[in-house]
KOLZA-281660 format. One record per residue (C-alpha): x, y negated, z; residue number from 1. Coordinates in nm, 4 decimals, padded with zeros to 6 digits. Layout:
KOLZA-281660
{node {X, Y, Z}, NUM};
...
This chain:
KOLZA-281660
{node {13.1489, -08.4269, 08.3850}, 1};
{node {12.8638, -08.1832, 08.3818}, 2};
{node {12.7712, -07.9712, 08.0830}, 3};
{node {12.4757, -07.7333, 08.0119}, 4};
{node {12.5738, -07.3264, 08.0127}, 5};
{node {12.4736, -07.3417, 07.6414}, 6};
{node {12.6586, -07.6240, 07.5733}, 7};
{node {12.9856, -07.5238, 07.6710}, 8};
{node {12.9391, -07.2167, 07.5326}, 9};
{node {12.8529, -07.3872, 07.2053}, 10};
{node {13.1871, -07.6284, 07.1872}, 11};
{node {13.4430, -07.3362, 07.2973}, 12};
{node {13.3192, -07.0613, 07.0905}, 13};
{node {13.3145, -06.8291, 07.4263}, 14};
{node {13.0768, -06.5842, 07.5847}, 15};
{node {12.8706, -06.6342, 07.8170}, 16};
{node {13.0561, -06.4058, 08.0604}, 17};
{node {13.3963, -06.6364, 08.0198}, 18};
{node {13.2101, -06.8951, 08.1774}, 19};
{node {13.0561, -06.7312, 08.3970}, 20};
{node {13.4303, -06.5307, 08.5193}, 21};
{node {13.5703, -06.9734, 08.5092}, 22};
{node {13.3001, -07.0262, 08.7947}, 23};
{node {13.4000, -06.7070, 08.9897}, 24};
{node {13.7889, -06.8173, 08.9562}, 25};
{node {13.6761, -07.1608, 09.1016}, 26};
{node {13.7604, -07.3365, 08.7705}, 27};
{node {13.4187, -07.4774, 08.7051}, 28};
{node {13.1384, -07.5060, 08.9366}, 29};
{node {12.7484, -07.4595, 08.9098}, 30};
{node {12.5589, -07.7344, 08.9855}, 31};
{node {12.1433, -07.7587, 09.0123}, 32};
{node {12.0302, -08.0857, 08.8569}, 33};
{node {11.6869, -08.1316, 08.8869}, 34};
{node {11.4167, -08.1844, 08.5991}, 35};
{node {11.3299, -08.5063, 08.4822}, 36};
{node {11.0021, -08.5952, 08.5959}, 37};
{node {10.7300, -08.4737, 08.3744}, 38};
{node {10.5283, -08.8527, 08.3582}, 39};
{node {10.6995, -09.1631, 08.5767}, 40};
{node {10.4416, -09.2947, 08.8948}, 41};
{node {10.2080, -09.5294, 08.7670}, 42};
{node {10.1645, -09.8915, 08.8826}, 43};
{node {09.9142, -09.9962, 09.0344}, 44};
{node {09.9979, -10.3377, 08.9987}, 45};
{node {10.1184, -10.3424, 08.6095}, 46};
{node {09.8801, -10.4698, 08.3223}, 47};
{node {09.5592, -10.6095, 08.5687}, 48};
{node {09.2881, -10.6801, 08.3206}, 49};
{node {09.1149, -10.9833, 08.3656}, 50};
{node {08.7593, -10.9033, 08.4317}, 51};
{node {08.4363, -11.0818, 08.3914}, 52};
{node {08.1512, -11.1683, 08.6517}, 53};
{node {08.0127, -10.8574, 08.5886}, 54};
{node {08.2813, -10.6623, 08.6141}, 55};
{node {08.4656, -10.8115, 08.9324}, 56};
{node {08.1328, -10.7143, 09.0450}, 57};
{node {08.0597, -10.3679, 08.9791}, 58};
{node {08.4853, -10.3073, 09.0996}, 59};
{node {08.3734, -10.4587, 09.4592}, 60};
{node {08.1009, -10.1904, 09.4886}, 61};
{node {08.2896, -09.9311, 09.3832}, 62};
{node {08.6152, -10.0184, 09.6283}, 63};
{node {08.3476, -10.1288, 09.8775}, 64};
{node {08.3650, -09.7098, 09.9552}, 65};
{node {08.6123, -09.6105, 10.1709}, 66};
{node {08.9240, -09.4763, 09.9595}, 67};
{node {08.9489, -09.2048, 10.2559}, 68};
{node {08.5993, -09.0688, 10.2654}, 69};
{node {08.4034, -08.9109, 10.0246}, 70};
{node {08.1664, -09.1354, 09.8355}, 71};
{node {08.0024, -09.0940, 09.4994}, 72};
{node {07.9422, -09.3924, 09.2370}, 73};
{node {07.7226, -09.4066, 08.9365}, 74};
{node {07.8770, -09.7070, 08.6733}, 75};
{node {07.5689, -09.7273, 08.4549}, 76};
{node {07.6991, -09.9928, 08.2189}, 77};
{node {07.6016, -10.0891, 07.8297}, 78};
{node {07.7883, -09.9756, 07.5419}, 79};
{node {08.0801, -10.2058, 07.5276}, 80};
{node {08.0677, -10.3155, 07.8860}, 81};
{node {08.4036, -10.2617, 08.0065}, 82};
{node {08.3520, -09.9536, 08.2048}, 83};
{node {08.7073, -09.8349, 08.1787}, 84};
{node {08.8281, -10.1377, 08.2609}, 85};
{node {08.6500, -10.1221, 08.5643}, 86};
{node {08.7389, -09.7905, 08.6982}, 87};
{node {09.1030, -09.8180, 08.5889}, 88};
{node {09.1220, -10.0892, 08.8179}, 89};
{node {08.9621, -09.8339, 09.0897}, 90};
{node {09.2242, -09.5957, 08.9744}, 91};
{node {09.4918, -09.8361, 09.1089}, 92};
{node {09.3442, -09.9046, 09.4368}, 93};
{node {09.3230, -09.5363, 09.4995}, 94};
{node {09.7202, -09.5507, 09.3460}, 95};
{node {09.7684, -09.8513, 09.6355}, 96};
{node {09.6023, -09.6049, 09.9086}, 97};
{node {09.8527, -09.3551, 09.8409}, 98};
{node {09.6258, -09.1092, 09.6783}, 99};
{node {09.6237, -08.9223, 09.3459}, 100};
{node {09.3472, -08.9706, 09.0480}, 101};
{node {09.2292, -08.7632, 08.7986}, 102};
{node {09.0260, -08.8728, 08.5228}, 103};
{node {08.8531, -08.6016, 08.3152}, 104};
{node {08.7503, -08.6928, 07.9467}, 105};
{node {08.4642, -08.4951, 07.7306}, 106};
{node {08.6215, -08.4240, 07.4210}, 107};
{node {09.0188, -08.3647, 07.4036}, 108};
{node {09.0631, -08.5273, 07.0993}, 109};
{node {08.9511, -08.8705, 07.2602}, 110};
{node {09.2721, -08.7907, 07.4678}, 111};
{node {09.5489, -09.0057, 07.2475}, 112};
{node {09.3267, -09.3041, 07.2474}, 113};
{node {09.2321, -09.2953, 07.6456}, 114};
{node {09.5863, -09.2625, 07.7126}, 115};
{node {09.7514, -09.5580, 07.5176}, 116};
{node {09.4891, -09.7807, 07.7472}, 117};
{node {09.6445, -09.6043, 08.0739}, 118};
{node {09.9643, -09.6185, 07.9185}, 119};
{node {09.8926, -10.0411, 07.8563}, 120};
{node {09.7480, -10.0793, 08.1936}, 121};
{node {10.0019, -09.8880, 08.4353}, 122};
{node {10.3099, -09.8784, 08.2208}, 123};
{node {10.3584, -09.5403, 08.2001}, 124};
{node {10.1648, -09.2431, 08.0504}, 125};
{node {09.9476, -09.0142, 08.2784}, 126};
{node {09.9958, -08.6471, 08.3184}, 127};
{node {09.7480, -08.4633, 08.0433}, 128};
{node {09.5836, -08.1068, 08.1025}, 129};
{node {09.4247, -07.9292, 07.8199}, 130};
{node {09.4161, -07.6275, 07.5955}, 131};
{node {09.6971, -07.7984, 07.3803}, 132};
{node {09.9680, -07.8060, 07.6169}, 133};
{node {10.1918, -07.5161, 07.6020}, 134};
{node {10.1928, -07.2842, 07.9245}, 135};
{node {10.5647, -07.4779, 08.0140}, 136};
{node {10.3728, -07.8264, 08.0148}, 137};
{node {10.1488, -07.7052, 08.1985}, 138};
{node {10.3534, -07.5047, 08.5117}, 139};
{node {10.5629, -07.8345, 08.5205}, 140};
{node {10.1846, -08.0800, 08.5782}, 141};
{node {10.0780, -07.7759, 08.8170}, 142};
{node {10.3694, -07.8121, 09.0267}, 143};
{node {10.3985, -08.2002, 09.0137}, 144};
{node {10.0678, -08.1930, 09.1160}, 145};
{node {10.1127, -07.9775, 09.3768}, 146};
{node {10.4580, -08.1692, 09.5413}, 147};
{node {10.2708, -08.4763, 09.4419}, 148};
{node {10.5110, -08.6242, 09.2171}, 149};
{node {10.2056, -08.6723, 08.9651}, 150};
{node {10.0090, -08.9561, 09.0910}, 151};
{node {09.7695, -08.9296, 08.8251}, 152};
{node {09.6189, -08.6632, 08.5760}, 153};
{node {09.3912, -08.7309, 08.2534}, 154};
{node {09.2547, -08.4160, 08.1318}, 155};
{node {08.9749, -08.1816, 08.0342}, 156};
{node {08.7322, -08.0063, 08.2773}, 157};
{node {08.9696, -07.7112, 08.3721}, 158};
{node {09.2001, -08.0231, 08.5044}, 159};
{node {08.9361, -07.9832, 08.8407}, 160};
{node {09.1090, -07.6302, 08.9684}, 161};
{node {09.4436, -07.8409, 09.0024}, 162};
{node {09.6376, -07.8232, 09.3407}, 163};
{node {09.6181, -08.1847, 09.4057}, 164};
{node {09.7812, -08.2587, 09.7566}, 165};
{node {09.6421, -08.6215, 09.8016}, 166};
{node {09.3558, -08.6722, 09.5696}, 167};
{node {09.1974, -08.9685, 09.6042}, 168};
{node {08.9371, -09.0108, 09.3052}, 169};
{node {08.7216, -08.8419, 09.0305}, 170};
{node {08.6379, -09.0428, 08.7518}, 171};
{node {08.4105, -08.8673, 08.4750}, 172};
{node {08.3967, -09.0851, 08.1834}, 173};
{node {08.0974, -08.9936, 07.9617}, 174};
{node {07.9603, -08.8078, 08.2356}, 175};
{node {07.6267, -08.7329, 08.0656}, 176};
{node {07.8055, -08.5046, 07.8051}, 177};
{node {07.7300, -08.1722, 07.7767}, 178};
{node {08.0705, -08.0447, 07.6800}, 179};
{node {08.1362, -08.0702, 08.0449}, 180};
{node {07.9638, -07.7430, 08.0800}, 181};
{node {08.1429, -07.4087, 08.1197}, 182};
{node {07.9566, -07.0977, 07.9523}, 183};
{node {08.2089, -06.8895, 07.9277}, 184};
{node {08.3393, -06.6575, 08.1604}, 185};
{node {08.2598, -06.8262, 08.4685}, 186};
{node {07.9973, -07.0647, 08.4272}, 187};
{node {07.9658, -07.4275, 08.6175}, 188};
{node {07.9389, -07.7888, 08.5273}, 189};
{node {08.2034, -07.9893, 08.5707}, 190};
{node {07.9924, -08.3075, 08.6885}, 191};
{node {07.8759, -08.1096, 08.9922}, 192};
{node {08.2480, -07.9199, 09.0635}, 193};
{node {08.3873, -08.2885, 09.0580}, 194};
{node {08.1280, -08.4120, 09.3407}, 195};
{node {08.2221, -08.0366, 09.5560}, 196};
{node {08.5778, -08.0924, 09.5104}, 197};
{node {08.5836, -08.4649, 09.6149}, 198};
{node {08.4007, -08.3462, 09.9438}, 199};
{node {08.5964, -08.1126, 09.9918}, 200};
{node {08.9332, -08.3540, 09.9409}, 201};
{node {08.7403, -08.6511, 10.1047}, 202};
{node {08.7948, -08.8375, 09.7687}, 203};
{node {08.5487, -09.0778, 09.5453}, 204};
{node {08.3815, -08.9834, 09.2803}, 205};
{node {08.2623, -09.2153, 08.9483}, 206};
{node {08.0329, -09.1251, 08.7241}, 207};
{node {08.1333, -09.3715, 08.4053}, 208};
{node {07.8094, -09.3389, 08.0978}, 209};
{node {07.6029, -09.6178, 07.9433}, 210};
{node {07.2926, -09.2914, 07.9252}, 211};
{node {07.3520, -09.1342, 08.2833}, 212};
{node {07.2091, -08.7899, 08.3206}, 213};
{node {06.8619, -08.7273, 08.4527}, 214};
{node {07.0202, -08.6154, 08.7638}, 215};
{node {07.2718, -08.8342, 08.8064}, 216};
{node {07.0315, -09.0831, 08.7659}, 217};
{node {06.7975, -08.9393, 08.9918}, 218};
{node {07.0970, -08.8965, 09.2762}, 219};
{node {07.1495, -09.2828, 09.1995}, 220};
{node {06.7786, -09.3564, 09.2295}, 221};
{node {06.7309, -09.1698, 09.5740}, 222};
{node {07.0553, -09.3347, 09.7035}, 223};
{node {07.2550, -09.0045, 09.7057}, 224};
{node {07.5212, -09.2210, 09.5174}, 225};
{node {07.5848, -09.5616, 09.5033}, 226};
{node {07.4126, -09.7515, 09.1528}, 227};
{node {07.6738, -09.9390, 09.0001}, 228};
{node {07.5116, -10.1830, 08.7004}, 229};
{node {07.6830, -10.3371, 08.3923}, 230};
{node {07.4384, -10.4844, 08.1937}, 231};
{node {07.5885, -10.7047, 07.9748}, 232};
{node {07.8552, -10.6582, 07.6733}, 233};
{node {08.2320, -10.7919, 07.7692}, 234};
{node {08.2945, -11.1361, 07.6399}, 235};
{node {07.8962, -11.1954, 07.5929}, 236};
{node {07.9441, -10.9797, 07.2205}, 237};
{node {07.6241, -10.9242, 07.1035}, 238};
{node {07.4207, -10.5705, 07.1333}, 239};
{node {07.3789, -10.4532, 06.8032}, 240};
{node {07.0970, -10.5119, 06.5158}, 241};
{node {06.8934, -10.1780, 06.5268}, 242};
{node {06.6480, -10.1001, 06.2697}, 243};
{node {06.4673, -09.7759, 06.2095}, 244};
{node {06.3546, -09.6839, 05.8438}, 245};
{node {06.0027, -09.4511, 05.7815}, 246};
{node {06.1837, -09.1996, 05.5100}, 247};
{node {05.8156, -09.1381, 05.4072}, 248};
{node {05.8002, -09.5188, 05.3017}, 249};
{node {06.1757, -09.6100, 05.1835}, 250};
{node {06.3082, -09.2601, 05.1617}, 251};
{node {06.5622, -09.1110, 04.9412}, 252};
{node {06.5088, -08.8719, 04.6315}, 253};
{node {06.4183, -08.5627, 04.6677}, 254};
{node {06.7593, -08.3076, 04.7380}, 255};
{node {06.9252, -08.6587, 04.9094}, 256};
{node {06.9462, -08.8199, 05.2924}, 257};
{node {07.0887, -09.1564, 05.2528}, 258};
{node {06.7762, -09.3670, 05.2393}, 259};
{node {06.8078, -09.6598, 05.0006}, 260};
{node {06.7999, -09.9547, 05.2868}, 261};
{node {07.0828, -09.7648, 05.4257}, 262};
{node {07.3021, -09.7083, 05.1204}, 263};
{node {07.2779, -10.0805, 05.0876}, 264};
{node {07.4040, -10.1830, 05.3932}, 265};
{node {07.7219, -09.9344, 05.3126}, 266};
{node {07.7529, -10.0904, 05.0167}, 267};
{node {07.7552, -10.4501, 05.1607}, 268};
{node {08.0147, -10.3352, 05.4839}, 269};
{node {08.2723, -10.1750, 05.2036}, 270};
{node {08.2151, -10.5130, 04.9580}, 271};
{node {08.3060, -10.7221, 05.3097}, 272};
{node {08.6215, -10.4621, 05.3323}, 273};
{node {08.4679, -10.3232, 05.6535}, 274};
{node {08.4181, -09.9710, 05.7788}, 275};
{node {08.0793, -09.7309, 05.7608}, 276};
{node {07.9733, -09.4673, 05.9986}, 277};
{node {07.7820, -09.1916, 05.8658}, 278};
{node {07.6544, -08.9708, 06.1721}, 279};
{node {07.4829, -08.6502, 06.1807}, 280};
{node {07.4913, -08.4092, 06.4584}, 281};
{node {07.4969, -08.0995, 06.2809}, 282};
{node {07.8236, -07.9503, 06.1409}, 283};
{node {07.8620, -07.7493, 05.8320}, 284};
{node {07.6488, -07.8003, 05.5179}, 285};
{node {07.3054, -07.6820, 05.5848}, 286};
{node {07.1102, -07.5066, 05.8953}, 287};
{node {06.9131, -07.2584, 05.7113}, 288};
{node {06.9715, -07.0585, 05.3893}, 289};
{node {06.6831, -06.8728, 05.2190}, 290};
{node {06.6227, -06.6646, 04.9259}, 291};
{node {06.3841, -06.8633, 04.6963}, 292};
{node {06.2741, -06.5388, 04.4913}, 293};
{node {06.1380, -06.3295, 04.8104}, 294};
{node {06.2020, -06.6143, 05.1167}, 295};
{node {06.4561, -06.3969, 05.3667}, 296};
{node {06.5849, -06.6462, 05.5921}, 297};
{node {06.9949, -06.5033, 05.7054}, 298};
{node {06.9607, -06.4839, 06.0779}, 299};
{node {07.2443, -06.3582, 06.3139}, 300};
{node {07.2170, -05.9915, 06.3354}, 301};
{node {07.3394, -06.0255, 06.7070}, 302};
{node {07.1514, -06.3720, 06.8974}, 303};
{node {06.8847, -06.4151, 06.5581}, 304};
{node {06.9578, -06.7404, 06.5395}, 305};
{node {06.9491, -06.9078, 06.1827}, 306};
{node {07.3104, -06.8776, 05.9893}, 307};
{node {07.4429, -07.2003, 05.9201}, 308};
{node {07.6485, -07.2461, 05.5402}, 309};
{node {07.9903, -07.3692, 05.5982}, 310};
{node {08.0612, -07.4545, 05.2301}, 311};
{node {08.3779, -07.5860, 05.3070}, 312};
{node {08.5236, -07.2769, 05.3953}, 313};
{node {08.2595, -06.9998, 05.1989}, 314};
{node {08.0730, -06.8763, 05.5198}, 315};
{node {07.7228, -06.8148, 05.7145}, 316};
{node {07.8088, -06.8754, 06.0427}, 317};
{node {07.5893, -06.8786, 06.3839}, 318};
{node {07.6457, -07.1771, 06.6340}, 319};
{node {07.5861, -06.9952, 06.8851}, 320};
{node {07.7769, -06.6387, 06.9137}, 321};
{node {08.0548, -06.7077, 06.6510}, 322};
{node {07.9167, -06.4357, 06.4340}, 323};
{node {08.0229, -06.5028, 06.0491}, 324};
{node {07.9909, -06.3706, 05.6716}, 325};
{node {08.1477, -06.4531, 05.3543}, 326};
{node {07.8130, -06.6485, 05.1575}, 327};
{node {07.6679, -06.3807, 04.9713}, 328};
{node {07.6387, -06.4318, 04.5493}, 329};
{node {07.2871, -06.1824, 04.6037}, 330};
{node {06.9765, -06.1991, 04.8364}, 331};
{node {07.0606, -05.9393, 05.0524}, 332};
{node {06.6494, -05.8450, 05.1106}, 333};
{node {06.5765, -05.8426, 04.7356}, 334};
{node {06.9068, -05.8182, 04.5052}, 335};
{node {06.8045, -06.1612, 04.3395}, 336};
{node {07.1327, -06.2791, 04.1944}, 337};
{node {07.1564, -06.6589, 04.2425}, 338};
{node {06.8596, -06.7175, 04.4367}, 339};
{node {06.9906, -06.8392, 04.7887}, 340};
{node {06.9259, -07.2405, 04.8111}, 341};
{node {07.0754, -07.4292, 05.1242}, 342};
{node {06.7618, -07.5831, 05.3729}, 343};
{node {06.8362, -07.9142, 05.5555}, 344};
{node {07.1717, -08.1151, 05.5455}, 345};
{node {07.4656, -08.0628, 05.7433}, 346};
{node {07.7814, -08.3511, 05.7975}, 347};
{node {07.9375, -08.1805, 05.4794}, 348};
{node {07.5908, -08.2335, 05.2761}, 349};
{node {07.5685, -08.5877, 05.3320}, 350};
{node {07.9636, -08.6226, 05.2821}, 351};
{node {07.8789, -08.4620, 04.9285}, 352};
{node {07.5854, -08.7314, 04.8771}, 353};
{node {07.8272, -08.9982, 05.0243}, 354};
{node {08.0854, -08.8896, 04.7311}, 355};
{node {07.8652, -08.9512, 04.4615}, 356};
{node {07.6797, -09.2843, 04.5873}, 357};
{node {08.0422, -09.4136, 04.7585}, 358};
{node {08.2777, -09.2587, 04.5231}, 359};
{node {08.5529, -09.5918, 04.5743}, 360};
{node {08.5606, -09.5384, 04.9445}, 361};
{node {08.8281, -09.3724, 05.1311}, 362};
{node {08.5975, -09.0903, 05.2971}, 363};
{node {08.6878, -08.8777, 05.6209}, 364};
{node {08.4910, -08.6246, 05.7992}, 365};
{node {08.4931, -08.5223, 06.1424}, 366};
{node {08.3440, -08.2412, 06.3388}, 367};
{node {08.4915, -08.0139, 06.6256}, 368};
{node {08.5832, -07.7076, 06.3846}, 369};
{node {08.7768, -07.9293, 06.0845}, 370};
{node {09.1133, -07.8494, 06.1736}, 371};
{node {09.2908, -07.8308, 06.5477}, 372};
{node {09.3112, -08.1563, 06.7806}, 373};
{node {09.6257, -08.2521, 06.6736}, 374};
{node {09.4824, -08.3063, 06.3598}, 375};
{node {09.1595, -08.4501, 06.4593}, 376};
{node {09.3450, -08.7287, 06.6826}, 377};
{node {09.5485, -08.8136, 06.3715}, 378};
{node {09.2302, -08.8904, 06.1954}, 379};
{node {09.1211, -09.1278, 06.4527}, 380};
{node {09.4669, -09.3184, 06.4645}, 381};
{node {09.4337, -09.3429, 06.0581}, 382};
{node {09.0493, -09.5125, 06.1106}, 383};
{node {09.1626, -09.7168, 06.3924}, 384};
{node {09.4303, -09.8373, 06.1381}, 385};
{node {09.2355, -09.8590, 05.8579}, 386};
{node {09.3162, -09.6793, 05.6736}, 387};
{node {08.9144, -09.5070, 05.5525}, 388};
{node {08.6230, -09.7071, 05.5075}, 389};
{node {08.3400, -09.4356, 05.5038}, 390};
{node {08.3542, -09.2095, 05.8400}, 391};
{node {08.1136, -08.9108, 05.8091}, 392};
{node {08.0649, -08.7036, 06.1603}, 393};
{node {07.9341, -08.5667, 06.4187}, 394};
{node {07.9151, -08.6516, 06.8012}, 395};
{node {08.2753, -08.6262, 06.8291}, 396};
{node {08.2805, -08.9857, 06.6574}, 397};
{node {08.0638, -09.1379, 06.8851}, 398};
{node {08.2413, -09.1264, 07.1973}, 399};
{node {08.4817, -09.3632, 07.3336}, 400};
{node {08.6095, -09.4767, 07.0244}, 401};
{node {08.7007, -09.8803, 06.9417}, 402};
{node {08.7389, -09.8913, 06.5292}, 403};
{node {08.7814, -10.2966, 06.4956}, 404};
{node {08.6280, -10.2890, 06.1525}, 405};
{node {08.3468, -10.0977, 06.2217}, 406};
{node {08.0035, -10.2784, 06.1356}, 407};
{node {07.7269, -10.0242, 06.0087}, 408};
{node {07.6663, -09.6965, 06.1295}, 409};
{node {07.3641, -09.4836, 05.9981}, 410};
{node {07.1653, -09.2362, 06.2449}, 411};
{node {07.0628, -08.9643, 06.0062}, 412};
């Protein structure tokens, strides 16, 4: 029977060194077991979706490049198309050629979601790289990447600097996104790293959005990379209803956002027990804040960029440096006590509106700096359960997301 150091010295109340004088006497012996594995090899050949026309189409074109030589694919496909279905099922004829895949996702909290779909197509999680992991979750991907144990790796843009032995593919799901940029410390985009690493690994490369970049659109257009088209919804669903309201005919009050038209539609989702979507790229509570008694504007004393009121948390903070301030009780030009009025709306501006025009719905709001990614994947399982009805956020909640009861969203 084999027992861990600890262990035994746990159950007989010994020292270390007691133990370690029973191995020198030849009454025990040492023996190396190796780690677990940190994920178990995918299969290729698990949970095949069944694919439409369309999509047994675009697959063809994208296996129709060689899984041994570098090739680059654009899969320019609606909103609802069945993209990922598509290039999972690349994934696993890369995973047939004996090669690894890495998939790299925009946003890490999109992560838990993503992964129960790999985890329901190949019957076993993927390997995950990100700023969460702890620095032993991450030496033990590293290495199984390196010996090859991990076949397959679902991470954030950093995940392109692993030591992959045998890699195989690229996908880049979302590719348009901008949070694939690097600005700090060493800067690069990780759309362009992917297509210089996969040349330099002879490996494939898709490029997975339904609003492809200007120049990965361009590449596409000049034949650089192959133009892979899904232009119709899975199951023939239907494209959404899309209406745009003129605020200076049916807008709201004065001091409000929610135009009327708008606030009925809410109102007629939550009566049907549906869900809402309230989005507005902008976090905090307003852009601008000025001093109504004299009209100083707070800019950041370092970039000069307006100071944006968090009110959730009672600060002026820039966007773009980091740069913050407690919100001041006195115009800091003029001494005006009480004078400083908030310009513009922000996600936690409307979600104050929503409160008073919604106040039976179960309200959530999402944006990148309410609470860490733990948290903000949490939220997501709740509204895929659920378990709110009115969803207030920013971009984060618009990508790669599938909440069943979904049926308005409003583009503020």
């Amino acid at each position: 029977m084999a027992w861990p150091k600890a262990a035994l010295v746990g159950v007989t109340g010994v020292s270390p060194s007691v133990i370690e004088g029973l191995e020198r006497a030849g009454a025990v012996e040492r023996l190396e077991i190796p780690a677990p594995p940190i994920v178990l090899p995918p299969d290729p050949d698990g949970a095949v979706a069944t694919l439409s026309d369309d999509q047994q189409q675009a697959l063809a074109e994208i296996t129709a490049l060689d899984p041994h030589q570098f090739g680059v694919a654009l899969l320019d496909g609606v909103t609802g198309g069945g993209k990922t279905e598509v290039f999972f099922e690349a994934v696993a004829d890369t995973l047939r050629a004996r090669r690894q895949a890495l998939i790299l996702l925009p946003e890490i909290a999109l992560t838990n979601t993503f992964i129960s779909r790999f985890t329901k197509r190949f019957g076993t999680r993927p390997a995950e790289w990100h700023s969460d992991m702890t620095p032993l979750q991450r030496a033990r991907v590293w290495r199984g990447v390196l010996d090859g144990t991990v076949r397959a790796v679902v991470g954030a843009r950093s995940a392109l600097f692993l030591p992959f032995r045998e890699l195989g593919m690229l996908v880049l799901d979302e590719e348009h996104d901008g949070a694939y940029k690097q600005s700090d410390g060493v800067n690069y985009h990780a759309r362009d790293m992917a297509v210089v690493r996969a040349h330099l690994a002879n490996a494939r490369v898709i490029l997975s959005s339904a609003t492809p970049s200007v120049e990965t659109r361009n590449n596409a257009n000049v034949g650089r990379y192959a133009h892979v088209l899904l232009t119709s919804r899975y199951a023939e669903a239907a494209m959404p209803n899309i209406t745009a309201i003129d605020m200076r005919v049916d807008g709201p009050e004065k001091g409000q956002w929610i135009a009327p038209q708008l606030a009925r539609e809410v109102f007629a989702a939550l009566d049907r027990g549906e869900q809402a979507l309230l989005f507005l790229n902008r976090r905090g509570y307003a852009p601008l804040t000025l001093c109504r008694s004299c009209g100083h504007q707070y800019q950041c004393p370092d970039c000069s960029a307006w100071m944006v009121e968090h009110r959730f948390r009672g600060v002026l903070m820039c966007h773009h440096c980091g740069h913050e301030i407690r919100t001041p009780k006195v115009c800091g030009a003029c001494g005006e006590v009480d004078a400083l009025i908030a310009v513009g709306p922000g996600i936690e501006r409307v979600a104050e509106e929503a409160a008073a025009r919604f106040p039976d719905a179960r309200r959530v709001i999402l944006s990148s700096d309410m609470g860490s990614n733990a948290q903000l994947r949490e939220r997501f399982s709740e509204i895929e359960r659920g378990e709110f009805d009115l969803i207030i956020g920013t971009q984060l909640v618009s990508k790669g997301h599938h909440f069943e009861k979904l049926s308005v969203v409003g583009v503020l």
